[in-house]
N, C-alpha and C positions, 0 to 999 in steps of 0.2 A: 696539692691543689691542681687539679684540672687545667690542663694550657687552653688560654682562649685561642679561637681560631678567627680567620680574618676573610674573604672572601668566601667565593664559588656560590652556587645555586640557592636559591631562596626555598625554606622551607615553609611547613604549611602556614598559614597566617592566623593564630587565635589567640586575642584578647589575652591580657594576664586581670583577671582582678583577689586572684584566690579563693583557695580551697575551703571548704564550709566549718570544717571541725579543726584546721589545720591552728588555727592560733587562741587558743582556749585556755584561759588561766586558771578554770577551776579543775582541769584535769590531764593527765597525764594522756599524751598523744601515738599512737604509734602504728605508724601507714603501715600497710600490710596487704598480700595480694588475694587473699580473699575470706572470707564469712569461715571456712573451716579453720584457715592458718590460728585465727582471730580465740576461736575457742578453744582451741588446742592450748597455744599457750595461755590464755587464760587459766586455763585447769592447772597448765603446769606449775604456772606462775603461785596459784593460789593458795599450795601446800595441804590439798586436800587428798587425802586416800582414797574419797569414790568420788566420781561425779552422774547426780541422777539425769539422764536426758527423756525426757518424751520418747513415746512410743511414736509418737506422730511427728516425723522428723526426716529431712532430707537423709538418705543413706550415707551422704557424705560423710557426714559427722561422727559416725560411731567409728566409719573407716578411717576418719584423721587422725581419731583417740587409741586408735588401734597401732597406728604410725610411732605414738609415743607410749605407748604402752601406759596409758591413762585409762584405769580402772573405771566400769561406768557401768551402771543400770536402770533398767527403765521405768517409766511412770505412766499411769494413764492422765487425761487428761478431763472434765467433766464437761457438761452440757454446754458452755460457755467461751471452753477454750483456755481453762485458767490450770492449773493443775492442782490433782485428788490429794496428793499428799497433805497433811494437816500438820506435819513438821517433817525434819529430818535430822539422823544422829549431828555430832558436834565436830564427827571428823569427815563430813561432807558436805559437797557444796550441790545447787542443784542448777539445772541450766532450765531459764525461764523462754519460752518463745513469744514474741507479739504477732503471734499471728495475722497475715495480711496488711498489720499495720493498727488495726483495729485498738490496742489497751492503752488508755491514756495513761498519763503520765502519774496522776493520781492513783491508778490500781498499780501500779510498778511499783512506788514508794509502798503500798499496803503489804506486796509480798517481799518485797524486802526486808521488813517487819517481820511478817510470818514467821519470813525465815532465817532469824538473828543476824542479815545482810552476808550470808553465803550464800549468793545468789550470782549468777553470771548468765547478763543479760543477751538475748538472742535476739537484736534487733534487725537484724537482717532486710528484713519485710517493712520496717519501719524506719527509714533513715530520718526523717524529721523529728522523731522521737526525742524530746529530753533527754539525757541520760541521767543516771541515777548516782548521785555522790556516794561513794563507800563502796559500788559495785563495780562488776568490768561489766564492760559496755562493748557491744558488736554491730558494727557497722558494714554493710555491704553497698557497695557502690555500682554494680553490674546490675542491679535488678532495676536500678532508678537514670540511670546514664547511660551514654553509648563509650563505652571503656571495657576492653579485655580482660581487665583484671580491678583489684583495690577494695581491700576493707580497712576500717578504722579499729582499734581498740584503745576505748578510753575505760580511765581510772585513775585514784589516785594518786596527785603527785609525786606523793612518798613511796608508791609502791616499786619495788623491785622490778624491774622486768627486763630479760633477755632481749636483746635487741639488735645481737651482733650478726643477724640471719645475712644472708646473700639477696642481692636484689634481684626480684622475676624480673626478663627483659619479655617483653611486647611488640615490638616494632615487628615482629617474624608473625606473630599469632593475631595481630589487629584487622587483619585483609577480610576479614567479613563486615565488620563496620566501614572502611573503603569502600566495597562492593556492593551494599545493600542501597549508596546512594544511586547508585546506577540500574541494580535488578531489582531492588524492594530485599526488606526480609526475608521471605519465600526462596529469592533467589540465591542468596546466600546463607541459606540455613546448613548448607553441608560443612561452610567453614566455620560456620558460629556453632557446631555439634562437633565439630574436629577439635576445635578451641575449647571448650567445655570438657570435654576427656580426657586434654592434655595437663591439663590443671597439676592433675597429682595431690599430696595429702602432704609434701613435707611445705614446712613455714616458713615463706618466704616475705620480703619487704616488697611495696609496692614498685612497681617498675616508673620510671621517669616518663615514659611516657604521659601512663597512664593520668599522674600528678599534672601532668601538664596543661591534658583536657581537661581534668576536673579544677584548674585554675581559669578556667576561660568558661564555665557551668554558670549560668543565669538562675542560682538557687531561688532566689521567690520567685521567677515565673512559673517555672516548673510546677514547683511547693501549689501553687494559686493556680495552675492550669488544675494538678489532678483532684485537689479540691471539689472544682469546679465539675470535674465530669465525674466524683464519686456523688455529688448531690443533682446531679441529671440522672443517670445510672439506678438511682434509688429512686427516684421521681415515676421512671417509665416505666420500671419491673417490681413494683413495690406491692403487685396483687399475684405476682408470679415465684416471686423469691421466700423460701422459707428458710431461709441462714437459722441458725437457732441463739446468734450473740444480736448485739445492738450493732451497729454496722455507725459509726459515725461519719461527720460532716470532716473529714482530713486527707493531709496527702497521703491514700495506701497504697502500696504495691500495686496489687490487683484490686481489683472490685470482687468481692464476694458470692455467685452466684447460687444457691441452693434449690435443688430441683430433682427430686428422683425419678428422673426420667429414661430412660434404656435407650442409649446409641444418640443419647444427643450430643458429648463431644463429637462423633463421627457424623452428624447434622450439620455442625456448626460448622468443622473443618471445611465440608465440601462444600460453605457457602463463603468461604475463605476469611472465616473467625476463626485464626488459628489458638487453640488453648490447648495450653500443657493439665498433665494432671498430676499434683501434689500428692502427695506422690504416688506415680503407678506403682513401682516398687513394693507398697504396703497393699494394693488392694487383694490380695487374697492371701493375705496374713489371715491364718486363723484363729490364731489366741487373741485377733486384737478386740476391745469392748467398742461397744457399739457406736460410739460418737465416732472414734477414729478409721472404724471399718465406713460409717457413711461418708466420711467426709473425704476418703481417698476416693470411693466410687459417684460420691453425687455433686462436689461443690467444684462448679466450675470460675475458675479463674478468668475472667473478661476482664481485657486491657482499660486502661482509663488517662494511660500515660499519656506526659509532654504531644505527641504528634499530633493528636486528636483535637479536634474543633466540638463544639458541640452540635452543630450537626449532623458529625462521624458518629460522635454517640449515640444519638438519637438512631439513625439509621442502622447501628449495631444492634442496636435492643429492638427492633421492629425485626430482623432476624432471627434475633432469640426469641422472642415473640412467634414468631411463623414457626419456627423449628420445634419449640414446644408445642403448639397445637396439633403439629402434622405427626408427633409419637405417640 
């Protein structure tokens, strides 16, 4: 047991109320430092011989399955975001993604059916998501909070799982989140891109920090902010966006933008809408079919996160608005 300590210097000051997924009886819990650690052992944990991932898929992932030598192949996905396969053998499992945040709860349980529940959920993009009993469940915490690290994997109770990893420590790689309250994001983008690279692929436990902040995390306002600015969002650009799924009223990741438009990331940038692209990586992938080849090159990712007011949103999308008119 850890010796408590008694004086010196006061640290930061943040609320404890706890962590969102952290006391869960219907499912087995296990803090983790991030969204690749999370599938990795997932796959390991599952006793499967192959795992099918998405072609349309962070590069991370194939790289972490590669760290454990976790057999995997790939899949397309169809017009909707769901995937093509119509089963899979009995000694694999497949990896499902929620794109943007986007598939409710009720099309999760459908392919978990599909696919006689070897299925290992990619919720990355969707931290509010239900999770799905009988499945493992991934959870990432950096795409929706200001924390250097931290994923979840749930499942069940009874399941087995490895758990003995070493804990990521934080406090050395957080100084971008420190700094961006003084420069903005912009201005600490070289330590939040330093931090990002340092990652690595082996699977480790969440760091205490990280636990920390996300014990002091205001989950429904959050949940209720991005809501809020995915149905404004939808509201202002709803004769401009041609996403090709249903775009629901929930808290996503991103906002879904769709737009074949040539050099509008490079539009939006220089009007200081900064968006990443999902990934650059794939866009000139040439074997890939056609939804995942447009969707690396045309679907712009627009914030919709915690910070925003709704009349940040609105004046973002009167940007995207001008940027698309003037291509």
């Amino acid at each position: 047991m850890e010796e408590k300590e008694y004086g010196g210097y006061l640290p930061l000051e943040l609320p404890i109320a706890g962590e969102y997924y952290r006391n869960n009886e219907d499912f087995r819990v296990i803090s983790l430092n991030s969204g690749r650690s999370g599938i990795a052992l997932a796959a390991l944990s599952s006793g499967a011989k192959r795992l099918l991932i998405p072609d349309y898929v962070c590069p991370t992932v194939p790289q972490a399955l590669d760290e454990y030598n976790i057999a995997y192949e790939g899949y397309n996905i169809d017009e909707v975001l769901l995937p093509k396969p119509a089963s899979i053998p009995e000694d694999t499992y497949i990896l499902c993604i929620n794109y943007y945040g986007i598939l409710s709860h009720d099309t999760m349980l459908s392919l978990y059916k599909k696919y006689d529940g070897r299925v290992i959920f990619d919720l990355t993009q969707a931290f509010y998501c239900e999770p799905v009993k009988g499945a493992f469940n991934i959870y990432s915490m950096r795409k929706f909070f200001g924390v250097s690290d931290g994923a979840y994997l749930l499942c069940n109770q009874d399941k087995e799982i490895k758990s003995d990893f070493p804990a990521d420590v934080s406090w050395d790689k957080a100084i971008h989140l420190i700094k961006s309250i003084e420069t903005g994001t912009n201005g600490a983008y070289a330590e939040a891109k330093e931090r990002e690279e340092s990652m690595g692929y082996e699977i480790k436990l969440m760091s205490k920090l990280t636990q920390r902040i996300l014990s002091s995390v205001d989950y429904e306002y959050v949940k209720n902010k991005r809501i809020e600015n995915v149905c404004v969002l939808t509201e202002e650009l709803k004769d401009l966006n041609t996403f090709p799924a249903k775009i629901p009223s929930a808290p996503l990741y991103i906002f879904p933008f769709y737009c074949e438009k040539e050099g509008l990331f490079e539009s939006l940038v220089k009007r200081k809408v900064y968006v990443p692209r999902l990934w650059k990586e794939l866009m000139n992938y040439k074997t890939r079919a056609y939804i995942e080849n447009r969707l690396s090159n045309y679907m712009v990712p627009l914030p919709i996160d915690q910070r925003y007011s709704v009349s940040d949103i609105k004046a973002m999308a009167e940007i995207v608005r001008d940027c698309v008119q003037l291509l």
